[in-house]
C-alpha positions as CSV (number, residue, x, y, z in Angstrom):
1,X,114.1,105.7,84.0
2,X,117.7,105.0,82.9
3,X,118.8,101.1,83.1
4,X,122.0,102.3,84.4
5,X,121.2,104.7,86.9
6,X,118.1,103.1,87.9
7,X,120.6,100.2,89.2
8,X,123.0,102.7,90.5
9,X,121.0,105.5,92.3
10,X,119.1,105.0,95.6
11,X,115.9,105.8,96.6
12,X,114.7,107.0,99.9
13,X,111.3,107.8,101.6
14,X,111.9,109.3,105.5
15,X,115.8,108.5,105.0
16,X,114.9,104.8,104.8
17,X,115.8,102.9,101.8
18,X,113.6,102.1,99.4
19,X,113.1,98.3,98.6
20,X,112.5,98.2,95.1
21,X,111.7,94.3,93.3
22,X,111.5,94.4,89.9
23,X,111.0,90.8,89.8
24,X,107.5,89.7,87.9
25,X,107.2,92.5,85.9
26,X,106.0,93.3,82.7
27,X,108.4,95.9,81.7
28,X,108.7,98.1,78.5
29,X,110.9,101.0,77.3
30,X,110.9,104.2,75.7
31,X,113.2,106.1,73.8
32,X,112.9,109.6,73.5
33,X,114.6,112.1,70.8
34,X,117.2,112.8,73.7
35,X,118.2,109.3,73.6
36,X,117.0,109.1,77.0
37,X,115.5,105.5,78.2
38,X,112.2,105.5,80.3
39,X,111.0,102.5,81.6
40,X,107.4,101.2,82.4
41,X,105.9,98.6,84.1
42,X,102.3,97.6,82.6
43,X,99.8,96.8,84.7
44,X,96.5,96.0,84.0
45,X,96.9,97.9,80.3
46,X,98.1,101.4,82.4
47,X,102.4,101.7,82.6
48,X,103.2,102.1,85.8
49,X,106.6,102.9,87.4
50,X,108.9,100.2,88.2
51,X,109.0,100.7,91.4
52,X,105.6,99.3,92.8
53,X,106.2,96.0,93.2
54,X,103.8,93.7,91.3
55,X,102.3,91.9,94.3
56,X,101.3,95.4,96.0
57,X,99.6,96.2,92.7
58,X,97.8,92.9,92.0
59,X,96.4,93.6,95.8
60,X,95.2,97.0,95.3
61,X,91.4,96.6,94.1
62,X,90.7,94.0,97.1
63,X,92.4,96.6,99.4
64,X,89.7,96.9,102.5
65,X,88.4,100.2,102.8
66,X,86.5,102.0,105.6
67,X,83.4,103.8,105.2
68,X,85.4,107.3,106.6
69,X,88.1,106.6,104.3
70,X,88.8,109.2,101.6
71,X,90.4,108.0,98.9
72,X,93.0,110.5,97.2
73,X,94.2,109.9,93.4
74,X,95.7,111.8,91.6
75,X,98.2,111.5,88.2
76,X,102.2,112.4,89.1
77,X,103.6,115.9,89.3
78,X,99.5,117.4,89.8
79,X,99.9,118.8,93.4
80,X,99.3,115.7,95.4
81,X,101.5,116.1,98.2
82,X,99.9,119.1,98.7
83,X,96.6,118.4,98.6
84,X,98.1,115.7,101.3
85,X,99.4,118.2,103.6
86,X,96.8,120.2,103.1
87,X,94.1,117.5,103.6
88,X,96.0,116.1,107.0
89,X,95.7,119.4,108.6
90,X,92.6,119.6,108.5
91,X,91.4,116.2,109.5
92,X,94.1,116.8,112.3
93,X,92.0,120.4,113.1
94,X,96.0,122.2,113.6
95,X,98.7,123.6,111.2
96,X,101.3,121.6,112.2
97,X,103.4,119.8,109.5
98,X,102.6,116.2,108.8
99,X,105.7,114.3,110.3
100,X,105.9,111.4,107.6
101,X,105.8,111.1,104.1
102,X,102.6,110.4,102.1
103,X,101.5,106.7,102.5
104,X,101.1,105.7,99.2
105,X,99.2,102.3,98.8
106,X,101.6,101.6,95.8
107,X,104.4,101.2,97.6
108,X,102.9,101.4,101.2
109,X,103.0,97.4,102.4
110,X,98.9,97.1,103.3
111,X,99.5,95.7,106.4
112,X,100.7,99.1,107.4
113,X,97.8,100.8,105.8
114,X,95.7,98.8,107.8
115,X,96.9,99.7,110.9
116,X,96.5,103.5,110.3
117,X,93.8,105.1,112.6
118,X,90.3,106.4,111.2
119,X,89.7,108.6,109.0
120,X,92.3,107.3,106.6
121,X,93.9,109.4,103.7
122,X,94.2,106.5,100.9
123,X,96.5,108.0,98.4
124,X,97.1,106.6,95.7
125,X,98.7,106.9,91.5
126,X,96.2,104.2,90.1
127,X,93.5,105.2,87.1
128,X,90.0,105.7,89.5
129,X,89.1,102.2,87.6
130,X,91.9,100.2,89.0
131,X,90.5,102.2,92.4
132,X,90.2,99.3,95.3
133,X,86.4,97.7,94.8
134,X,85.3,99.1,98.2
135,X,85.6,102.5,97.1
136,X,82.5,102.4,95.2
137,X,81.0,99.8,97.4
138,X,81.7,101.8,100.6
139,X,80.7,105.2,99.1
140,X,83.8,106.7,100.5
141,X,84.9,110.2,99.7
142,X,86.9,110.4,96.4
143,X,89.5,113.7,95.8
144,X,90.8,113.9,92.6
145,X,93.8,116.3,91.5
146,X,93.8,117.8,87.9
147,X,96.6,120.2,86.4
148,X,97.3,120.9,82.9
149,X,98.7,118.7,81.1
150,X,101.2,120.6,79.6
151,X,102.4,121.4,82.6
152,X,102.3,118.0,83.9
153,X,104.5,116.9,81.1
154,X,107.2,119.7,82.0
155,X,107.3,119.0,85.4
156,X,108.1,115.2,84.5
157,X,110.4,115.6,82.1
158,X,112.4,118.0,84.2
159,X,112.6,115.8,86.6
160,X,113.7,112.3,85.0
161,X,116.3,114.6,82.7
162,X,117.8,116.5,85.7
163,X,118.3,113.1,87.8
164,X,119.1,110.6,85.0
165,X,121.0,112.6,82.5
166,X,124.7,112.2,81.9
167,X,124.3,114.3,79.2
168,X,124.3,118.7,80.1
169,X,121.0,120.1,80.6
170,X,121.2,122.7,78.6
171,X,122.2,120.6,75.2
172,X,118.8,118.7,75.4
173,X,116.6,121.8,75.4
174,X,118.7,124.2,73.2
175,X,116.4,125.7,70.2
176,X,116.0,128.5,68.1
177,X,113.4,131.0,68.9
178,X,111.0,132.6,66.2
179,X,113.8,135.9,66.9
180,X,116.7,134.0,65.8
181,X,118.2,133.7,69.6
182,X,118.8,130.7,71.4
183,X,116.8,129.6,73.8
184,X,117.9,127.3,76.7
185,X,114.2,127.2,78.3
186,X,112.5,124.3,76.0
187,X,112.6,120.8,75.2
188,X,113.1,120.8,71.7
189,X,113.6,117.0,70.9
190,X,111.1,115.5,73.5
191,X,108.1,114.3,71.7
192,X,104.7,114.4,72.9
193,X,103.4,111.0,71.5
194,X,106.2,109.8,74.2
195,X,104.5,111.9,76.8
196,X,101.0,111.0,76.6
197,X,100.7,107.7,74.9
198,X,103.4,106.2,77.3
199,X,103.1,108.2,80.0
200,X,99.3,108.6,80.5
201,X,97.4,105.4,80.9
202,X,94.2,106.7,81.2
203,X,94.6,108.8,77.7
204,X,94.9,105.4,76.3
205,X,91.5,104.9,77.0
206,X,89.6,108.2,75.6
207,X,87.8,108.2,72.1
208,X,87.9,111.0,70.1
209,X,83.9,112.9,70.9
210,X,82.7,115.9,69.3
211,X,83.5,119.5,70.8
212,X,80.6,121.0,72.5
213,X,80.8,124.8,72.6
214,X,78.5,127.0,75.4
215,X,79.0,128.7,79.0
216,X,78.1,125.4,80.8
217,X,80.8,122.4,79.6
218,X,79.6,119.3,78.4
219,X,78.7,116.6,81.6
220,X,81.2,114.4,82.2
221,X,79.9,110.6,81.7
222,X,83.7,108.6,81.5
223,X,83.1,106.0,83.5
224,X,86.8,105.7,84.0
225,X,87.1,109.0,84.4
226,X,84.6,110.6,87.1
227,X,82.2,106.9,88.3
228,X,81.2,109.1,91.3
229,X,80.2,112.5,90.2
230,X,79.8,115.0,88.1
231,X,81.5,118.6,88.6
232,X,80.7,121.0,85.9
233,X,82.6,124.9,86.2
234,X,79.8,127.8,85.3
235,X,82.1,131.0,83.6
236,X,80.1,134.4,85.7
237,X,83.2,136.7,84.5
238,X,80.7,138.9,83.1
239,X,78.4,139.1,86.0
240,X,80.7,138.1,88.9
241,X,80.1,139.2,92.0
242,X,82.8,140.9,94.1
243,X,85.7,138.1,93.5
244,X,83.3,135.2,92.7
245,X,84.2,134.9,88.8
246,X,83.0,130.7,89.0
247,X,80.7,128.9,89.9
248,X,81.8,125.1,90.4
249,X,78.8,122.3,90.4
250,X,79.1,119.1,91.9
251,X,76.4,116.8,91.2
252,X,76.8,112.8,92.9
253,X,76.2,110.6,90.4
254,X,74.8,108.1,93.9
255,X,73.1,109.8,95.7
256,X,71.7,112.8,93.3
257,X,73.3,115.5,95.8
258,X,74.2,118.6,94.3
259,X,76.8,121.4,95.6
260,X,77.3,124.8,93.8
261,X,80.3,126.2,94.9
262,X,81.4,130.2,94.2
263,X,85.2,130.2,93.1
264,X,87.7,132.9,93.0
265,X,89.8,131.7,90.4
266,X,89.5,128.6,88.2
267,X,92.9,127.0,89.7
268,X,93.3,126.3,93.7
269,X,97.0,127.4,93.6
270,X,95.9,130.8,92.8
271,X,94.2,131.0,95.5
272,X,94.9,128.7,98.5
273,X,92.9,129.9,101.3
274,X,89.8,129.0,99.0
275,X,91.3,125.8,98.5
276,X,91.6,124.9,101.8
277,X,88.3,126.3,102.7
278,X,86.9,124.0,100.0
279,X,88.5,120.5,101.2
280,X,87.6,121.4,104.6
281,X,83.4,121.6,103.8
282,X,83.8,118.8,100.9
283,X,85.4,116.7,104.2
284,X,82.6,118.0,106.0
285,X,84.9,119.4,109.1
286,X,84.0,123.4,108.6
287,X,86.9,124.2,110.1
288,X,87.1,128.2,110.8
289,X,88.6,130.7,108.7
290,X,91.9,131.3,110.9
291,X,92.3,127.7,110.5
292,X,92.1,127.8,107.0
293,X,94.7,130.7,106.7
294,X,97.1,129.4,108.6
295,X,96.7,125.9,106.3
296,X,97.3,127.4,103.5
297,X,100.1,129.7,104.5
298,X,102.0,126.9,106.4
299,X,101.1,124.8,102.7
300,X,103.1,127.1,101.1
301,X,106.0,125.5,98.7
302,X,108.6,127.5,100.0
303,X,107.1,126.1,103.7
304,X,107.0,123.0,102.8
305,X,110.2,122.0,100.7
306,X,111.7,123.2,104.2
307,X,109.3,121.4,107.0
308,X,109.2,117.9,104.5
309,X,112.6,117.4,103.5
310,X,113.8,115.1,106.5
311,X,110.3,112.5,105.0
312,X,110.7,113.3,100.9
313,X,111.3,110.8,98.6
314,X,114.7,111.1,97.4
315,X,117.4,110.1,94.9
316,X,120.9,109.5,96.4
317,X,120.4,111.8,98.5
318,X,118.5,114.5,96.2
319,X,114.5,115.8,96.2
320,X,112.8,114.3,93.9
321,X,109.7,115.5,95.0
322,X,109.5,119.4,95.0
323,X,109.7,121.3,92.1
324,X,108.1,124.8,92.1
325,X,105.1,124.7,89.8
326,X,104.0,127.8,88.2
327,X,100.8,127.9,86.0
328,X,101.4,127.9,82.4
329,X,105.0,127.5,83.2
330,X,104.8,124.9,79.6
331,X,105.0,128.1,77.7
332,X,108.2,128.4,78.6
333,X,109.3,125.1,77.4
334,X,106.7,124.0,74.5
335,X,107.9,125.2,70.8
336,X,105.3,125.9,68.3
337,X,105.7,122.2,66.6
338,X,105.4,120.6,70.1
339,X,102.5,122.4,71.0
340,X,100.7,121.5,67.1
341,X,101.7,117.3,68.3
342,X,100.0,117.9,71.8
343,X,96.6,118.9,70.9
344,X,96.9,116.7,68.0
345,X,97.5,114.1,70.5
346,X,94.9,115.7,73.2
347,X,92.3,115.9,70.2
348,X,92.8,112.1,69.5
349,X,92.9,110.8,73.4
350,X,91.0,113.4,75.6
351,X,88.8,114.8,73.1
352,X,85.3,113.8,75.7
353,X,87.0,115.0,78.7
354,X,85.2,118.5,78.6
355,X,85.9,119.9,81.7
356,X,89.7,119.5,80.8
357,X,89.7,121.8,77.7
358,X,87.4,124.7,79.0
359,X,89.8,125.0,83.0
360,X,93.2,124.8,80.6
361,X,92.0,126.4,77.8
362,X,94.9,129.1,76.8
């Protein structure tokens, strides 16, 4: 974030004011082609946002789980407070907005935490290897959101350039089109090396692997990726049956469990009734179809950027949370040259995470 208006702006969460300490921390910046200033904290080799405090993170991975617990990580701007919503409904067994914001452990005092009733939702922005200790030891549940990249990165940058700014909007994403026009709908001076070697700690970590090519994607064996299972995606286009085009397997790396699982679509947002449907039996509550329904419906982003704004996180008085995301929306924004540096870069950091290239391949 901007020095400047970091100092200057206010955050909130649930119109209380955020306490933010940057004291003890290890912070670094970035300077992107905008001449934009994002600033990092690094944690544990991951960059982090300055806003956790430094003595909530160093108590994160001795954080006391319970054995009902399901822990919830997932990387910024992926559908996470959705998946919250969606995943408190259901535990709750009504479609009733949650009245609070998400609790997450990163800037959630743990003395709070602690005092939430069972089944906790543990949410969380860490890499699943800075995960809290009992996670693993506990066997709890794990959910992990995924969304493509691209997209990821355009949702972000959106973001941090329409709140810190001074500069107009539309002079940092100017660029000529292949037609000649101007185009005012991409980020033409935003490199991705800035994107996804700052931004994404756990790219840092990936080695370049071979590609594997085939119906069935390569198994997933990251330990910092996927410690608890394995979920490979089966492509039945050719022989679906009825709307089943997928077939999703989930194998426990603990306990040897497998789930096969007959999907729609290949992405939850297209279709959110399945979605829900899924969390529910994964959380082993089977909660009945009208349920579901009226989950998803009331999950809806035009729902919820109504029912959440008196508990969203926001910046002198703005959202900072909701944006509406629309799949492959990075088309709009990536230019030919930006999209040759991001699978240079995705090549070079994520080339072993399979599963990644065949759900956002174009």
């Amino acid at each position: 974030m901007d020095d400047a208006k970091s100092e200057e702006s206010t955050w909130t969460v649930s119109g209380k004011t955020l306490d933010v300490d940057y004291s003890g921390q290890h912070i670094v910046k970035v300077t992107d082609r905008s001449g934009q200033n994002l600033t990092f904290q690094i944690f544990q080799g991951g960059r982090y946002s300055p806003l956790f405090k430094i003595e909530i993170l160093q108590q994160i991975k001795g954080f006391n789980m319970r054995p009902d617990d399901i822990y919830f990580s997932g990387y910024a701007r992926t559908g996470t407070n959705w998946t919250f919503e969606m995943m408190s409904m259901l535990l709750n067994g009504k479609a009733e907005t949650i009245q609070k914001a998400r609790d997450l452990m990163e800037l959630t005092p743990h003395d709070e935490l602690a005092q939430l009733p069972s089944p906790r939702i543990v949410n969380s922005h860490m890499k699943l290897s800075d995960s809290p200790n009992d996670v693993t030891a506990l066997k709890c549940k794990v959910i992990y959101t995924l969304r493509d990249p691209k997209d990821v990165a355009v949702s972000i940058i959106e973001k941090r350039h329409l709140m810190l700014s001074s500069e107009p909007i539309w002079r940092l994403v100017m660029v000529e089109r292949s037609d000649g026009e101007i185009s005012s709908k991409k980020y033409a001076k935003m490199t991705q090396d800035a994107l996804f070697k700052n931004m994404c700690a756990e790219c840092q970590r990936k080695i370049k692997r071979p590609t594997t090519k085939g119906t069935v994607v390569k198994p997933i064996v990251s330990k910092n990726f996927n410690s608890r299972c394995q979920v490979d995606l089966i492509d039945m286009q050719s022989m679906s049956q009825g709307q089943f085009k997928f077939i999703m397997v989930y194998q426990d790396h603990l306990t040897k469990f497998c789930v096969l699982r007959a999907l729609t679509s290949k992405r939850a947002a297209e279709d959110p009734v399945r979605a829900v449907q899924a969390l529910s039996d994964f959380l082993g509550l089977y909660r009945n179809d009208d349920l579901c329904r009226a989950i998803a419906k009331k999950c809806s982003f035009s729902t919820m950027k109504i029912d959440k704004e008196p508990f969203a996180i926001k910046v002198d008085g703005e959202h900072f949370l909701y944006r509406k995301g629309v799949v492959g929306d990075w088309k709009n924004w990536f230019n030919d040259q930006m999209l040759e540096e991001y699978y240079r870069v995705y090549e070079e950091k994520d080339g072993g995470v399979q599963i990644l290239r065949y759900i956002f391949k174009e």
